[in-house]
C-alpha positions as CSV (number, residue, x, y, z in Angstrom):
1,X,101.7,141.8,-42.9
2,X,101.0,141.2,-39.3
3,X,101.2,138.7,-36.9
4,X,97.8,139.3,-35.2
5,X,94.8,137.6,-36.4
6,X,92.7,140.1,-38.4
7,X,89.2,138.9,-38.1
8,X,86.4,140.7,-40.3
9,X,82.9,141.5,-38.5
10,X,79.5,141.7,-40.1
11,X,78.6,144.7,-37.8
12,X,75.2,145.0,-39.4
13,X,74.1,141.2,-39.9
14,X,71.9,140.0,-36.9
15,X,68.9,141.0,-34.8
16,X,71.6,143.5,-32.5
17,X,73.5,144.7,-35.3
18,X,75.6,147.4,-35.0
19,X,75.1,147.5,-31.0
20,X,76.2,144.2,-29.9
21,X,78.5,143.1,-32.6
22,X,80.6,146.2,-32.2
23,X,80.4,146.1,-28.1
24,X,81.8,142.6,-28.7
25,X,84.8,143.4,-30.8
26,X,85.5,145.8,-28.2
27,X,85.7,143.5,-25.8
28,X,88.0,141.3,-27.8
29,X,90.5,144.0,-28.9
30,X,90.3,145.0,-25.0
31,X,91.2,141.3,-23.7
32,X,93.9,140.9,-26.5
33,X,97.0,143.0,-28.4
34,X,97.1,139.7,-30.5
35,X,93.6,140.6,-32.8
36,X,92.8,143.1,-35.1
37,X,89.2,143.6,-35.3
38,X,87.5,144.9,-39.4
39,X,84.5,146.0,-38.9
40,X,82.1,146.4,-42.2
41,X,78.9,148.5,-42.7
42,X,77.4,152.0,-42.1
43,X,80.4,154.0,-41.2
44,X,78.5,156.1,-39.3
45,X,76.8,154.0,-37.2
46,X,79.2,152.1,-36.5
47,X,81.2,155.3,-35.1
48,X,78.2,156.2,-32.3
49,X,79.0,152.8,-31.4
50,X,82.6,153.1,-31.0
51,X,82.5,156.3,-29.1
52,X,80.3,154.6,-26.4
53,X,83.8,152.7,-25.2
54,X,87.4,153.2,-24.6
55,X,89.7,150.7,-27.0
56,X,93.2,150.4,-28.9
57,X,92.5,152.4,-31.8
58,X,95.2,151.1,-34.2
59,X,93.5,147.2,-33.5
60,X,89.9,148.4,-34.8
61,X,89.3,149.1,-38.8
62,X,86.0,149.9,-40.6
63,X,85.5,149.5,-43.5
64,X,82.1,151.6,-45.0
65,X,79.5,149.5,-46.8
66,X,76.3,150.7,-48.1
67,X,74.2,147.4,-48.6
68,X,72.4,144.5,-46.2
69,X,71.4,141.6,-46.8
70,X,68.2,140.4,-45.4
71,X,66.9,137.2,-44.2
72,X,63.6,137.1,-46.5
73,X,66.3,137.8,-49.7
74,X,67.1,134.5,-51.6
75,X,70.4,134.5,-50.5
76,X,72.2,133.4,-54.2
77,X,70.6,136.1,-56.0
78,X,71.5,138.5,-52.7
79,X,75.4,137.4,-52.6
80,X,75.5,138.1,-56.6
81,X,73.8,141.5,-56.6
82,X,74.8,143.0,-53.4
83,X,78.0,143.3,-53.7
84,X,78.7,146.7,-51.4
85,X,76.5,144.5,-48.9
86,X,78.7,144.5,-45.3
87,X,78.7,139.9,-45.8
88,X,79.8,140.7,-49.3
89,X,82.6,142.8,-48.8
90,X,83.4,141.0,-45.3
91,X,83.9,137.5,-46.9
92,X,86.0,139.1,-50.1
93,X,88.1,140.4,-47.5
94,X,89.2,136.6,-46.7
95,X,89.5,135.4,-50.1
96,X,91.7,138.4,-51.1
97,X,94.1,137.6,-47.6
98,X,93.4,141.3,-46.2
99,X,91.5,138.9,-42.8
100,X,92.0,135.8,-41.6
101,X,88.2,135.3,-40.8
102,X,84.8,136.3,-41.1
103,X,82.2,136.5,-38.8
104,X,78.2,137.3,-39.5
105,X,74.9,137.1,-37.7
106,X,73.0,137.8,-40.8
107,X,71.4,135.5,-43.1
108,X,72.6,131.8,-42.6
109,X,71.7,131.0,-47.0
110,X,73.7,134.0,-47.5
111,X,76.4,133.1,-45.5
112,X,76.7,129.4,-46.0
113,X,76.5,130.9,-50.1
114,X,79.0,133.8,-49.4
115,X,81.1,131.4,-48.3
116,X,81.1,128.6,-50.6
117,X,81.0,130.9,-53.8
118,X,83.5,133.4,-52.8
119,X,86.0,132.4,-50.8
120,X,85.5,128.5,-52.0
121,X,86.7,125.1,-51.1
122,X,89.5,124.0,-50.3
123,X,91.4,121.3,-52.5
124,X,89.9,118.3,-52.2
125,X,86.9,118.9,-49.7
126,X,83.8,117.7,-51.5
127,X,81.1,120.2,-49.3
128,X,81.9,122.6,-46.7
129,X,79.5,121.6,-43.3
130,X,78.5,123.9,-41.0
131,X,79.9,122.6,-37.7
132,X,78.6,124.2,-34.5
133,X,80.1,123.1,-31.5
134,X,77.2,122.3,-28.4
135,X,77.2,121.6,-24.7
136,X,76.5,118.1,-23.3
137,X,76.8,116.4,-20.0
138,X,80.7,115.8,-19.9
139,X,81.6,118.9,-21.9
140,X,80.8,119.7,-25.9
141,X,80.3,118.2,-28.6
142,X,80.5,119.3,-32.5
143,X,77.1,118.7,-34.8
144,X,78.6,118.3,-38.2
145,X,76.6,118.9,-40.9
146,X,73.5,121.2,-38.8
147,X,72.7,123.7,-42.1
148,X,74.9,123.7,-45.1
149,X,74.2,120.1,-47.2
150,X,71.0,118.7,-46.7
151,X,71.5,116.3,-49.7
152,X,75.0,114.8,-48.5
153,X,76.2,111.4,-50.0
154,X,77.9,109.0,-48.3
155,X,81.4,110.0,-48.8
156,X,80.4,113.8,-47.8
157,X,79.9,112.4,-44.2
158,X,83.0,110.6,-44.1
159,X,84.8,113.7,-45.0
160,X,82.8,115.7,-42.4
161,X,83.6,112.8,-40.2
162,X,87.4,113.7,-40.4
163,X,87.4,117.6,-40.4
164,X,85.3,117.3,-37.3
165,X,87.8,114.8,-35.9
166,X,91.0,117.5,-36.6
167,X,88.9,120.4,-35.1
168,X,87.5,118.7,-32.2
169,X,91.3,117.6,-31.2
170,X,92.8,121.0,-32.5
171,X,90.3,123.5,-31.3
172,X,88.7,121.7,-28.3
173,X,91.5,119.5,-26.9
174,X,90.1,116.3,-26.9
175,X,92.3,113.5,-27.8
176,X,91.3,111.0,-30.3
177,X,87.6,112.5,-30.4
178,X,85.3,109.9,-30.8
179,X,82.8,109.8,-33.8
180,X,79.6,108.4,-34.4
181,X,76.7,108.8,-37.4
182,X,73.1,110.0,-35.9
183,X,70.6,106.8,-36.6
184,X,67.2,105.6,-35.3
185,X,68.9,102.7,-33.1
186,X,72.3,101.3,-32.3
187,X,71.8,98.1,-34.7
188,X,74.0,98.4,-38.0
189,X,71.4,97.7,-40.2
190,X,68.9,100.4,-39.2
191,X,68.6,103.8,-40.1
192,X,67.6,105.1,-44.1
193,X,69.7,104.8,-47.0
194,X,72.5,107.6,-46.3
195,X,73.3,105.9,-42.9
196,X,73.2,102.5,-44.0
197,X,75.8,103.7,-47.0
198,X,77.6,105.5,-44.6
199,X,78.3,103.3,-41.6
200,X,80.3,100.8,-43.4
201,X,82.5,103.8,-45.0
202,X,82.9,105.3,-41.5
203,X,84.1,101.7,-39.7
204,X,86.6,101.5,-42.6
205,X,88.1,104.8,-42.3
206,X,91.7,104.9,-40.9
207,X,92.0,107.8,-39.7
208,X,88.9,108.5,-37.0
209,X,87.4,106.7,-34.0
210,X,84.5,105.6,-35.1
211,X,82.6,104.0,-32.5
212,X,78.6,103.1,-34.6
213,X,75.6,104.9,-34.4
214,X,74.1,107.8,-31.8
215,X,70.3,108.0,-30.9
216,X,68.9,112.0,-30.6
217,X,68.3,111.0,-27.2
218,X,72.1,110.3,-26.2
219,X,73.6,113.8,-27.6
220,X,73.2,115.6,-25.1
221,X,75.0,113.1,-22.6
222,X,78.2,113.6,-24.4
223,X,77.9,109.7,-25.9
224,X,80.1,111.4,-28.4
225,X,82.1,114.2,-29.2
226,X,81.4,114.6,-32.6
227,X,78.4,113.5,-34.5
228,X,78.0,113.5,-37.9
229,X,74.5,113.9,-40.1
230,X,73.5,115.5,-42.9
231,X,72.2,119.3,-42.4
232,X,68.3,118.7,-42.3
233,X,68.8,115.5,-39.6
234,X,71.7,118.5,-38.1
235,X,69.7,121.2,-38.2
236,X,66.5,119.5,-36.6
237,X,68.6,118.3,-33.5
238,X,70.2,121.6,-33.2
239,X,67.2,123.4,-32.9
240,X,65.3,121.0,-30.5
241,X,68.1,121.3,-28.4
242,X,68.1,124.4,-28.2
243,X,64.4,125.1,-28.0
244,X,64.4,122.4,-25.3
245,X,67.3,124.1,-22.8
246,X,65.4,127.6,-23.8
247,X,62.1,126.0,-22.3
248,X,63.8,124.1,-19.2
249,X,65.5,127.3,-18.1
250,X,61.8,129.1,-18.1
251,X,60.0,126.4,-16.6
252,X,63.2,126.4,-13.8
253,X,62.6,130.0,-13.2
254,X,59.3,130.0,-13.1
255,X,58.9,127.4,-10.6
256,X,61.9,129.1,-8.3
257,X,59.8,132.3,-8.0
258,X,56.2,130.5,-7.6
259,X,55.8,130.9,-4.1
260,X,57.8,132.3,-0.9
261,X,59.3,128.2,0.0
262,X,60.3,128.5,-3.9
263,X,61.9,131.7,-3.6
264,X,64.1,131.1,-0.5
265,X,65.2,127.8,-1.9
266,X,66.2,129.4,-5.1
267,X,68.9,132.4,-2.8
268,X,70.8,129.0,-2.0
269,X,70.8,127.2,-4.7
270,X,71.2,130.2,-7.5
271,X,75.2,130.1,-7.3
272,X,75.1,126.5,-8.2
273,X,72.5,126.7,-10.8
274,X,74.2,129.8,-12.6
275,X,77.5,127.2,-12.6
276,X,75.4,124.1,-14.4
277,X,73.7,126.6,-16.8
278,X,77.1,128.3,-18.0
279,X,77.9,125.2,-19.0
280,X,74.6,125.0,-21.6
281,X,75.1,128.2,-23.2
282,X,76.1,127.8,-26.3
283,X,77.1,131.2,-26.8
284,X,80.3,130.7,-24.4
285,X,81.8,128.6,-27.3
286,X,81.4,131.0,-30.0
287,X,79.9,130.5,-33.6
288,X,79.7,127.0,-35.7
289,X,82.7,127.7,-38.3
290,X,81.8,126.4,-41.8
291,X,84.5,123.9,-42.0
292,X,86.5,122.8,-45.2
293,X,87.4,126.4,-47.0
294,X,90.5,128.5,-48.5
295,X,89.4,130.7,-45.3
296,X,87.4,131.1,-42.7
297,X,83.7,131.6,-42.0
298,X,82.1,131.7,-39.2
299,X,78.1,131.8,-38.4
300,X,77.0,133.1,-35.0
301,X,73.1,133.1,-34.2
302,X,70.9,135.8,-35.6
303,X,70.8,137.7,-32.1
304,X,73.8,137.0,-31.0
305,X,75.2,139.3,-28.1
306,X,78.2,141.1,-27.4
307,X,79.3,137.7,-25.6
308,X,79.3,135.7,-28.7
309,X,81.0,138.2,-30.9
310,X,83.6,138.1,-28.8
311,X,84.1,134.5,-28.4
312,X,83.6,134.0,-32.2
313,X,86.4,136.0,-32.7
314,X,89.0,134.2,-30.3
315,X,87.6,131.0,-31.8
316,X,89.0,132.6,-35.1
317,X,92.3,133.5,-33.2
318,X,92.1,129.6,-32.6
319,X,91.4,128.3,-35.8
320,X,94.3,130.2,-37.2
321,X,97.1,129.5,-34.7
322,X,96.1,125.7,-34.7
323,X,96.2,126.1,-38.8
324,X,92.5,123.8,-39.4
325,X,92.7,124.8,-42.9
326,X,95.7,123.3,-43.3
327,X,95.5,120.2,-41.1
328,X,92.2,119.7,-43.2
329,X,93.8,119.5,-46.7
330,X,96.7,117.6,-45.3
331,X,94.6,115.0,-43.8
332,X,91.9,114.5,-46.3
333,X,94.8,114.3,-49.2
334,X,94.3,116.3,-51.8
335,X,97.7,115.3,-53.8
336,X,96.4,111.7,-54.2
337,X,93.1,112.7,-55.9
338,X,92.3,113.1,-59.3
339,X,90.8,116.7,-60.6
340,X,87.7,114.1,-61.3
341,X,87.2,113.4,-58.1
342,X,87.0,116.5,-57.0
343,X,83.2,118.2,-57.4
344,X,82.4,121.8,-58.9
């Protein structure tokens, strides 16, 4: 065994797949002795990668694959039959111990799948979210559920509630994270039927700082740092606000080059502007990790650059030093609850 963190890399999942997944565990194993990057797919194409850069050979591994999974395959059926696929092998490689992580820009069914069926929850988690961490006004926040249970119950949220509580403080650094459920309105009594089941659970819960109800309009101001939802609710919020910062920067840039006034203004204010915008790029936090498993999985976006990969896999280096796994089971329990409790 080793000390380093041996995280395992989709290198053909994604949009850039080989290039820029393999550029960015190059990167990593450049910046750090401490990781061991595994890198999973065609052998051979993988290898014209490699030779493109100079690295520390003995802290990159391949291992060849000959199947991918696509994004128009159902991704149950995919995970079951596939199983030389680069996700497939990847994620076995956590549940057998071999890596500490997995990372994959492929399909988000067949990871959120891989995930759940082969490496598995952890005891006494009742659904693993998907919990991707995004910029705000006074820093980041984490969306907790934004893809993996889009028919949550009431004391799935509460659980996401905590797990995003212990990463948040663990991962990010923010002490005694505050908490609040996405509704239609600050009152108690609005919102549907989850939320109005849910709020009460949340206010009773010892263990987080709960602090009532967030309206879409106050995420990105950093109301709160984490926010819990279901994954449809998650899902639609993290796409708008993504969609919306990807149509702001456009419109920004557009206007800075509309005429010669435009363009001279723009020389003095770029270094300033490039500061603000680094700040709303999600890709400097790395993927959304999907929380509550015997190991971890970690999503990053379908064309996901070298930058990401890279900053996926120190998250990884994060997640195990700070043990989340652990902190998870020990905080949510498990000894106390009965195998009934506890859901297939």
């Amino acid at each position: 065994m080793t000390d380093k963190t041996i995280v395992a890399l989709d290198a053909m999942g994604g949009d850039n797949a080989p290039m820029e997944i393999v550029k960015g565990a190059v990167e990593a194993v450049n910046t750090s002795e401490a990781i061991i990057v595994h890198l999973f797919g065609d052998e051979t194409q993988i290898r014209r990668e490699l030779a493109k850069y100079s690295y520390p050979q003995d802290q990159v591994r391949i291992t060849h694959t000959t199947e991918v999974i696509s994004v128009e395959e159902s991704p149950a059926v995919a995970i079951k039959k596939k199983k030389d696929s680069s996700m497939v092998v990847g994620i076995r490689s956590v549940k057998s111990g071999e890596c500490d992580a997995f990372i994959s820009g492929g399909s988000s069914g067949a990871v959120l799948v891989g995930g759940q069926v082969l490496v598995g929850k952890a005891k006494g988690v009742k659904r693993a979210p998907l919990a991707p961490i995004i910029p705000t006004e006074k820093g980041v926040s984490l969306l907790i559920d934004c893809g993996a249970n889009v028919d949550a119950r009431p004391e799935h949220l509460v659980q996401f509630a905590q797990m995003g509580s212990i990463y948040m403080e663990n991962i990010v650094g923010v002490k005694n994270p505050k908490v609040a459920i996405v509704n239609i309105g600050a009152e108690e009594t609005k919102g549907n039927a989850l939320v109005k089941e849910t709020f009460p659970l949340l206010k009773e819960c010892p263990n987080i700082n709960f602090i009532g109800s967030v309206e879409a309009r106050d995420i990105a101001s950093g109301y709160t740092d984490v926010i819990v939802t279901e994954a449809f609710v998650g899902n639609v919020v993290l796409k708008m606000l993504e969609g919306v910062a990807s149509t702001l920067i456009s419109m920004i840039k557009k206007g800075m080059l509309s005429s010669l006034r435009s363009k001279i203004g723009a020389l003095l204010v770029k270094p300033a502007l490039k500061d603000t915008l680094k700040q709303f790029d999600a890709t400097e936090y790395g993927g959304a990790p999907l929380l509550g498993l015997k190991g971890l999985v970690v999503k990053i976006h379908g064309n996901a650059t070298a930058k990401e990969t890279k900053n996926a896999i120190f998250q990884c280096v994060a997640f195990k030093e700070q043990r989340i796994n652990e902190k998870i089971m020990e905080h949510l329990n498990p000894a106390s609850q009965s195998d009934s409790e506890q859901e297939a």
